[in-house]
N, C-alpha and C positions, 0 to 999 in steps of 0.2 A: 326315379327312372320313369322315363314317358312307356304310357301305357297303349292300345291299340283296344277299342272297346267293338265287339260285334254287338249287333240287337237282334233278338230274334224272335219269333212266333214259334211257338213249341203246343205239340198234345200231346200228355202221357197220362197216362193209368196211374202213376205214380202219385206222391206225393210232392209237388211243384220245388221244392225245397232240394229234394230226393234228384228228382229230375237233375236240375239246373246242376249241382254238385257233378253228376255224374257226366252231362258235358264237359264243366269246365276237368276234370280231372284225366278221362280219357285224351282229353287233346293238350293236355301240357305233361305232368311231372305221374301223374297217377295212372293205373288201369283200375280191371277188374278187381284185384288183391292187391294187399301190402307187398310191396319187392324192396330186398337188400338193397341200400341207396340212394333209397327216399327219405333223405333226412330232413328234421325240421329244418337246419338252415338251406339247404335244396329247392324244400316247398316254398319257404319264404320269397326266394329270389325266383323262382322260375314256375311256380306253380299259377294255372289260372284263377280269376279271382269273380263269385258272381256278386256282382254291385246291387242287381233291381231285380226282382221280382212280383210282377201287377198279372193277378188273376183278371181274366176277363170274361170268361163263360166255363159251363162246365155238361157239354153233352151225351149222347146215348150211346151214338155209333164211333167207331173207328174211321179216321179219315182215309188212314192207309193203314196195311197191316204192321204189325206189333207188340208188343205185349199185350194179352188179354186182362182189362180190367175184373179183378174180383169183386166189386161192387157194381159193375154196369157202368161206372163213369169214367170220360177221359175230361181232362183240364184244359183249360185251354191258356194259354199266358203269353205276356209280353215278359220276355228277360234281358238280362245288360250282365255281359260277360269280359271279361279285361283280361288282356296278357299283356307284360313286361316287353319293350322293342328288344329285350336283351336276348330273348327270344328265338326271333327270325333274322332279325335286323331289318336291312330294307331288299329283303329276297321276296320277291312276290310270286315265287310259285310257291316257299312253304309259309308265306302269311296266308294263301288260299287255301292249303292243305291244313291251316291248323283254323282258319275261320270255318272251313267247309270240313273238307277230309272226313273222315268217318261215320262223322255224325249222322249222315242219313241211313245207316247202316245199322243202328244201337236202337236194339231192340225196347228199351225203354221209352222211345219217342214212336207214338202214332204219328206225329206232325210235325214238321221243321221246315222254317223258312227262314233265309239270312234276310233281312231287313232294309238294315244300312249299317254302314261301320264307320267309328268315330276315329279318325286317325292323329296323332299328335303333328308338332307344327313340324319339325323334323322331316314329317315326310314330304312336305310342300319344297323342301331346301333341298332334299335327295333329289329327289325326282324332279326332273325341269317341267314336265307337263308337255299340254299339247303347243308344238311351234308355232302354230298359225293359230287356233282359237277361230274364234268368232273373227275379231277385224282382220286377222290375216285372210280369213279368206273372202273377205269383203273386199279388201286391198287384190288378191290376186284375180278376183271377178269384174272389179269395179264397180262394186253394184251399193250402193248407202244408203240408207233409212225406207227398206223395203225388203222383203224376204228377196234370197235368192232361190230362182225359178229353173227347178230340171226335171229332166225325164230320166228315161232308162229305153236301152238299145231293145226292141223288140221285133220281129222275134226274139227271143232269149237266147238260143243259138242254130245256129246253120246258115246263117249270113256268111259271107265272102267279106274279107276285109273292103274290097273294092266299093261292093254294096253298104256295106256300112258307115263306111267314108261318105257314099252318097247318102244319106240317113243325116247326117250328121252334118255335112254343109245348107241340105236344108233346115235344119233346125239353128244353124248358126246365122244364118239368116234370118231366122223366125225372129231371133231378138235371144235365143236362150243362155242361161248363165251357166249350167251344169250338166254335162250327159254323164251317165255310166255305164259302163259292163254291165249287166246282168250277172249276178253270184255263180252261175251255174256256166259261165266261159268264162277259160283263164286261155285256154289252148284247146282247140276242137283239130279235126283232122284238114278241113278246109278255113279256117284261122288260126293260121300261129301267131303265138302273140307278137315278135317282132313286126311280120308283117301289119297286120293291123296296127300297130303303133305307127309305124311310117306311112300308113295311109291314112288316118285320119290325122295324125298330128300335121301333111300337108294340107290338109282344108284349114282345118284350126290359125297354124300361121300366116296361112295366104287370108284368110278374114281377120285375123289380126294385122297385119298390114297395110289393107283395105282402110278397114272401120278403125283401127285401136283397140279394138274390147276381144280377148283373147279368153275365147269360154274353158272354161274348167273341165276334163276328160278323168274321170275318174278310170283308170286300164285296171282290171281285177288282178293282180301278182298273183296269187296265193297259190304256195306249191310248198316246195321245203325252202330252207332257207338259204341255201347258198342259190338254187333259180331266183328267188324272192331279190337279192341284191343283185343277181346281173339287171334281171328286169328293172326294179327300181333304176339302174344308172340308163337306162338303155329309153326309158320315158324322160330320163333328166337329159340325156343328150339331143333329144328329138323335142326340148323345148318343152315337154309337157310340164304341168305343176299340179298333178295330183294323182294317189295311186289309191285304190280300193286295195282292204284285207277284212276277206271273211275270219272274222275274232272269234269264233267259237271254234272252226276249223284248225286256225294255225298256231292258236293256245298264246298264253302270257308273252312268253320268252320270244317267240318268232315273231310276235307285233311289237313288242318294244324295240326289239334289232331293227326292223323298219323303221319305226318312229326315229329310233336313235340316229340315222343319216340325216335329218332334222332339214332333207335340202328340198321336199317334195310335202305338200298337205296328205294326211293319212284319213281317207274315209272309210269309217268302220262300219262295218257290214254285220249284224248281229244275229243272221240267220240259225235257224237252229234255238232260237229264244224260247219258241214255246217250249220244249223240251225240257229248259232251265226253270218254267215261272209258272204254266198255264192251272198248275195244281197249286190252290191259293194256300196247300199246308204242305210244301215241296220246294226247295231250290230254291230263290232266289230270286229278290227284291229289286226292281231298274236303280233306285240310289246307292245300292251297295253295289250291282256290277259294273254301275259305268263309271264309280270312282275307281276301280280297277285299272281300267281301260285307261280314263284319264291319266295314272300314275303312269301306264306305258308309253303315252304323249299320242293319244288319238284326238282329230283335230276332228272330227265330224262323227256324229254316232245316232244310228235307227233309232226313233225312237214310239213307230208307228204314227195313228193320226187319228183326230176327228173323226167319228162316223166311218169308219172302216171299214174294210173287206174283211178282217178277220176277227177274233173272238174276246179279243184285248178293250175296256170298256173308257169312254173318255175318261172317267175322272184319272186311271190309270195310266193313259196318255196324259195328260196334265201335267199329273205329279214327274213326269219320266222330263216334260219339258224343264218345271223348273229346277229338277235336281241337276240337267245340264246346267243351266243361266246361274246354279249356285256359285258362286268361286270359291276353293279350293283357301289355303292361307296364301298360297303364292300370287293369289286372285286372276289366277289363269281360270275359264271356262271351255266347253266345246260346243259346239254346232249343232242342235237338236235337228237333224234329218225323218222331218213328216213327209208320210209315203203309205203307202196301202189303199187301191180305192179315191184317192185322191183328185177333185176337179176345184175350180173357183170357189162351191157352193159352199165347200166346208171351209173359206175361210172368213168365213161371220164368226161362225162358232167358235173357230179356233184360235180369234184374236179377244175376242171378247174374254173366254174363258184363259188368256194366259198375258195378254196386253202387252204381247211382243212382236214386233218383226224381226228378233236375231233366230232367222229359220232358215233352212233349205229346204223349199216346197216341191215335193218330187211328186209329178203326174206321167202316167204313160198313157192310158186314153185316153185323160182329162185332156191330153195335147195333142195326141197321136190320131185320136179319131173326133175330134173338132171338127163340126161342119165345113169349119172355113180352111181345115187341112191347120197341120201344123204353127202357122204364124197367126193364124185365127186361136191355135190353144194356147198361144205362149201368153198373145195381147190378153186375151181372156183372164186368165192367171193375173196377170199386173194389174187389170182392172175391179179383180174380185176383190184383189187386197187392196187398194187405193180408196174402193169405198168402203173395205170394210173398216179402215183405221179412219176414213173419211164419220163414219158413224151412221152409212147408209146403212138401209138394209138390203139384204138378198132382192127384194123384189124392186125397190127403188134402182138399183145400179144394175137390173136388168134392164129398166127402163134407161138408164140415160146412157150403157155403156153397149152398143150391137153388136161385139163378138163375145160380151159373157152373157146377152139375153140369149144366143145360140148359143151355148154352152147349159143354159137354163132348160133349153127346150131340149137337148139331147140327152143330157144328162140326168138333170131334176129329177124323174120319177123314178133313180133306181135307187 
């Protein structure tokens, strides 16, 4: 029978051994006591099972609170836990509830973190994955062998759809491949979403008509889910081909019902992450959650950036890239979306350190407040990455390129 393995970082007071057992048994066939029912052939078939146990340190203090060691030490470990598909099956809200669910709860763990999870091939045949991926959405931008280049709508809200619309044909202009909502408007009191969809999706098609190159509108849905599918049809009849869903907000089940209409690219918005991660003995690893995500069929996903606005460190970014660009058995991928802080300057770093353009390179200053205005930050952006895969460096392809040496000089010292 295929098994589903979590990995995890664990501290306990306990004895490592101790520990690991009392995971796997809380979250499958066992609790606290023996109960009527737990029969050997019971456990054999449905009981969890721990494979690996590699100590790695063993410290003074408690990372979080929980059981008080009586010797002054907690443990620190890598372990490898297995349950049976027979299980959950292919139900991903209680494959979460039984990788996650309580565990952070059990007083024998100072520490826990879900890692990654080893899935069998079965789940790559269940699950179709993301529709568009990487070259879908290359195909729906037109954009090949270079990142695609977007912003974000800002202000973040109290814009007029009208006003927005105007935002947005200047930047369709500018040359850009991607805009989005901002996570924080789905519907304000002076933009309803209809409205704003008919207004900008009229600039979008009138510059598709124009030019050929029909930029990408990421509209934020997320609400419940039956608003969630009018909207979805309501961007699909206005031409649009892409809809944003805050994933932390609208939970497993209402992003895979999205996904599942399979007619619109889903960009996933993962706000709300730190929450999930930023406690390096807490919650939850980028390779284990956005294979989640993956299985609900998200075609693009946050995965921060280079040199950052916030508290997340590159190698951390890195790792978040290639666990996108891994594939899956089905060999479906998603869209690693860099964004935070974001202008030309970090993409030296950022190709060098992952040797890819299957990106979506999200800047809102870095474009927004460009000396040369908007089509000065787009060309910028194209230019940073052209030398960066060219094998300039930052300061060479200041030199030879004058709206990313203007980007150099606004930018560079922060």
């Amino acid at each position: 029978m295929e098994r589903v393995t979590g990995k995890y970082y664990i501290e306990t007071p306990y004895k490592l051994e101790k520990a690991a057992q009392v995971l796997a048994g809380e979250q499958s066939s066992g609790t606290f006591v023996a109960v009527p029912g737990e029969t050997e052939e019971l456990k054999a078939r449905f009981a969890a099972r721990v494979e690996k146990i590699t100590h790695l340190e063993t410290v003074k203090e408690p990372a979080i609170p929980g059981a008080t060691s009586k010797t002054g030490e907690y443990h620190r470990a890598s372990i490898e836990v297995s349950w049976s598909v027979e299980n959950f099956g292919y139900n991903l809200p209680v494959l979460v509830s039984t990788l996650q669910g309580n565990l952070y709860e059990i007083t024998q763990f100072t520490g826990l973190k879900l890692m990654d999870i080893e899935l069998p091939a079965s789940y790559s045949e269940h699950f179709k994955g993301p529709q568009f991926g990487i070259e879908g959405c290359r195909q729906l931008t037109s954009v090949q062998d270079r990142p695609l280049i977007g912003t974000i709508i800002k202000p973040s809200i109290g814009m007029t759809p009208e006003q927005t619309a105007e935002l947005v044909k200047t930047l369709a202009e500018a040359g850009i491949d991607f805009i989005k909502d901002d996570e924080l408007l789905s519907a304000s009191a002076n933009s309803s979403f209809e409205d704003r969809v008919d207004a900008i999706m009229r600039v979008i098609n009138a510059h598709a008509d124009k030019t050929g190159k029909k930029v990408m509108y990421a509209f934020n849905l997320s609400d419940e889910v039956d608003s969630m599918l009018r909207r979805y049809e309501y961007i699909l009849n206005a031409g649009g081909t892409c809809a944003m869903v805050s994933l932390n907000s609208v939970g497993l089940s209402g992003v895979k019902k999205i996904c599942d209409q399979r007619e619109l690219a889903i960009h996933g918005h993962r706000n709300g992450w730190g929450m999930l991660n930023r406690h390096p003995l807490l919650g939850i690893e980028f390779p284990a959650y956005q294979k989640l995500w993956r299985l609900a069929g998200v075609d693009q996903i946050h995965v921060n950036g280079i040199q950052n606005k916030f508290w997340e460190s590159d190698d951390s970014v890195v790792r978040s890239i290639e666990a996108c660009l891994t594939p899956l058995d089905n060999g479906t991928t998603v869209l690693p979306v860099v964004s935070s802080g974001q202008w030309g300057g970090q993409a030296f770093e950022t190709y060098r350190r992952t040797q890819t353009t299957d990106l979506l390179y999200m800047a809102g200053g870095g474009i927004m407040a460009h000396p040369d205005g908007p089509t000065g930050g787009v060309v910028a952006l194209q230019q940073a990455w052209k030398g960066a895969v060219d094998g300039l460096t930052l300061e060479q392809a200041a030199s030879t390129y004058p709206e990313f040496n203007n980007s150099v000089k606004k930018f560079g010292g922060k």
